[in-house]
KEKE-3310 file (N, C-alpha, C; in steps of 0.2 Angstrom, whole numbers, plus 5000, padded with zeros to 4 digits):
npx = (4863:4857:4864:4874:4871:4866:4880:4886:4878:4881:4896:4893:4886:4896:4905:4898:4898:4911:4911:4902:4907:4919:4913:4910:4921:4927:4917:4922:4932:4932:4927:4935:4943:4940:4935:4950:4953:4942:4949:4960:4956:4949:4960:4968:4958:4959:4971:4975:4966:4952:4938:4920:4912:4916:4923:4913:4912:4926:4925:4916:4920:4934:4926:4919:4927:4935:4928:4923:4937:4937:4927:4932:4942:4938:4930:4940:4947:4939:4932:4945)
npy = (5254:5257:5254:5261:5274:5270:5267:5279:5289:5282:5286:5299:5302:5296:5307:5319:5316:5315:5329:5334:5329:5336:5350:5351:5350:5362:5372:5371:5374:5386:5393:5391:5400:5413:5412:5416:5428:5438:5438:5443:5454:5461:5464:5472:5481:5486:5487:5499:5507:5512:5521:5517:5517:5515:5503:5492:5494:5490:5478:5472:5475:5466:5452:5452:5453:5439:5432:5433:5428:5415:5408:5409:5403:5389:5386:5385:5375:5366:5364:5365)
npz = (4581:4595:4603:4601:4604:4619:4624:4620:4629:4640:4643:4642:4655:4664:4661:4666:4681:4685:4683:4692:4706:4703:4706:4719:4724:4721:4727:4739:4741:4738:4746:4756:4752:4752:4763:4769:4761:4768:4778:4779:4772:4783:4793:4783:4784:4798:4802:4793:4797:4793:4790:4797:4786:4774:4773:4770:4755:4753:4756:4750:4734:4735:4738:4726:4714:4718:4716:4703:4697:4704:4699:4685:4686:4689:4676:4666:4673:4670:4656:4650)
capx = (4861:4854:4870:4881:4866:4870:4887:4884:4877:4886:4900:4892:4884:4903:4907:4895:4900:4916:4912:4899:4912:4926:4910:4909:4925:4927:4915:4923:4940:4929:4924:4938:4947:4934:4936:4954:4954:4940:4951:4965:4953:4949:4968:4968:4955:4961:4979:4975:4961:4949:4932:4917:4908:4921:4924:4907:4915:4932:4925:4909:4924:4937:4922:4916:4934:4939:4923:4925:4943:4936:4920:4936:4946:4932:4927:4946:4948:4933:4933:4951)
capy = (5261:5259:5251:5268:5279:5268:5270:5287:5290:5278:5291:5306:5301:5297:5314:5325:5312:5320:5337:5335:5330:5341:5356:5350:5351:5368:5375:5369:5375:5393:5395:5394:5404:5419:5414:5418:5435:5441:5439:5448:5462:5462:5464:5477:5490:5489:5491:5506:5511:5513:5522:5510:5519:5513:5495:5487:5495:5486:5468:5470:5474:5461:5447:5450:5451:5434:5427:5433:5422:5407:5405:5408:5397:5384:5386:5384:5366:5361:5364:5363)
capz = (4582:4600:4607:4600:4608:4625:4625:4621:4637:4647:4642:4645:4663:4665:4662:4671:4686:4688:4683:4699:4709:4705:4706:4724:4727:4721:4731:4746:4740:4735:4755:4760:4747:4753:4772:4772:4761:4771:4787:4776:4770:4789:4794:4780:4787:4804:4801:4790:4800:4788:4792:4795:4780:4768:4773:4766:4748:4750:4758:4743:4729:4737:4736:4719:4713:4720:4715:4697:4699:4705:4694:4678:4686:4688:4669:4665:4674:4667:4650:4647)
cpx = (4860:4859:4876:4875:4866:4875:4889:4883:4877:4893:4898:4889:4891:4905:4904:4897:4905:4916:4907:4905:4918:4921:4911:4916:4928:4925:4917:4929:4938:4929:4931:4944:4945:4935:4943:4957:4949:4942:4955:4964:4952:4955:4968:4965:4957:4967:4978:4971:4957:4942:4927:4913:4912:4924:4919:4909:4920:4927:4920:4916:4927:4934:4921:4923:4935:4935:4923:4931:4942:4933:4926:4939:4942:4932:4936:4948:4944:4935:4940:4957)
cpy = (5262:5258:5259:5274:5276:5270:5276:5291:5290:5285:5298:5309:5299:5303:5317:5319:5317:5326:5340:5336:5336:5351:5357:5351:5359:5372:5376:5374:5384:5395:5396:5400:5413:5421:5417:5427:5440:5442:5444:5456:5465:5466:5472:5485:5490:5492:5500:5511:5515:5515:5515:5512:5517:5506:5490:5488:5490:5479:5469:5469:5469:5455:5445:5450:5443:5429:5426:5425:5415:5405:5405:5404:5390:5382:5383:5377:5363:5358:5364:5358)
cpz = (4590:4603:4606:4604:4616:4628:4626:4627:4640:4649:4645:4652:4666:4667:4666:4679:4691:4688:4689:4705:4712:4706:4716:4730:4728:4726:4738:4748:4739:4743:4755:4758:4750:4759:4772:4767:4763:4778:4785:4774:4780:4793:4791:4783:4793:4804:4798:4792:4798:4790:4791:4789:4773:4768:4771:4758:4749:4751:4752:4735:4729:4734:4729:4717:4713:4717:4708:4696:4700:4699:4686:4679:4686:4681:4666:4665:4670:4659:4647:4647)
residu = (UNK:UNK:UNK:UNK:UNK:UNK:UNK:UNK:UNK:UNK:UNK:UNK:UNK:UNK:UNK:UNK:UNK:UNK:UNK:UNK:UNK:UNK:UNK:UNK:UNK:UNK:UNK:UNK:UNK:UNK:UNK:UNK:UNK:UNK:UNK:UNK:UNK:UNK:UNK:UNK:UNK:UNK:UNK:UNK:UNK:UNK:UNK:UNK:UNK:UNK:UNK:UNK:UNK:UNK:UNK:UNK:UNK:UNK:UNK:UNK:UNK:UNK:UNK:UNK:UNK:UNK:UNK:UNK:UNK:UNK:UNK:UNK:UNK:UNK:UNK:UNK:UNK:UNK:UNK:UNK)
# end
């Protein structure tokens, strides 16, 4: 019994191992996911030339959007 409760949690410290890793890697891969459609949103208001009272709405909606996306794509590798 204590040798399968061992194992048990040799396995399961296994796993949370990698799923640190691959969290670490995400985050890395989130920056910069963030940095470059905030250059794009950037890009965006100037070309269009977009009052400065209405570009904290696009960059605020844009972020949370993208961030939604990540955090489901995250949840997706993980768990799938």
């Amino acid at each position: 019994m204590t040798v399968q409760i061992f194992n048990f949690l040799l396995k399961y410290l296994k796993g949370m191992k990698e799923v640190i890793v691959m969290l670490y890697v995400f985050v890395i891969f989130a920056f910069f996911v963030l940095f470059i459609f905030n250059t794009l949103t950037m890009r965006l208001c100037l070309q269009t030339e977009m009052s400065q009272e209405k570009q904290p709405n696009v960059f605020r909606t844009i972020n949370v959007l993208i961030t939604i996306l990540l955090i489901s794509s995250y949840v997706e590798v993980i768990y799938t």
